[in-house]
Residue, then its C-alpha position, 0 to 999 in steps of 0.5 A: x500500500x506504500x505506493x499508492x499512498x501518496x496519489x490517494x493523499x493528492x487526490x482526497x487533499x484536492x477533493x477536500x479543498x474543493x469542496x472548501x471552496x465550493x462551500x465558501x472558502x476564499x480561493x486565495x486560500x486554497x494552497x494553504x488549506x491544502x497544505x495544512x491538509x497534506x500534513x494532517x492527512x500525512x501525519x494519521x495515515x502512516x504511522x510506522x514512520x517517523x513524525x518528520x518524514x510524515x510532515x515533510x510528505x505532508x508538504x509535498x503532498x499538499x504542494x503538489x495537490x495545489x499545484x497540479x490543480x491549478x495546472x489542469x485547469x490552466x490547461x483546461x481553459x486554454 
């Protein structure tokens, strides 16, 4: 399960910040949540790591998720 981890991560993180927005959270916002989200998420889901390793995934999860959103919708609106 230790491959799969992080697309599922990305993909609840995106799915969680859209429906923040969708419920009236400021857009400008959005890459914060997001990465508060990637480590909350990080942090509860593998526990047999070490918390640091956890957070910095965190990040990058979140990062990536807000980042890789708003690069398909550029795409998508060109």
């Amino acid at each position: 399960m230790e491959y799969y981890a992080n697309p599922i991560i990305i993909s609840i993180i995106i799915g969680l910040t859209q429906a923040a927005k969708t419920a009236g959270f400021p857009s400008r916002y959005a890459p914060l949540l997001a990465l508060f989200l990637g480590i909350g998420i990080s942090i509860f889901y593998d526990t047999s790591i070490d918390v640091k390793e956890r957070v910095l995934k965190g990040v990058i999860a979140g990062l990536t998720s807000s980042g890789l959103f708003s690069g398909c919708k550029s795409i998508v609106k060109k």
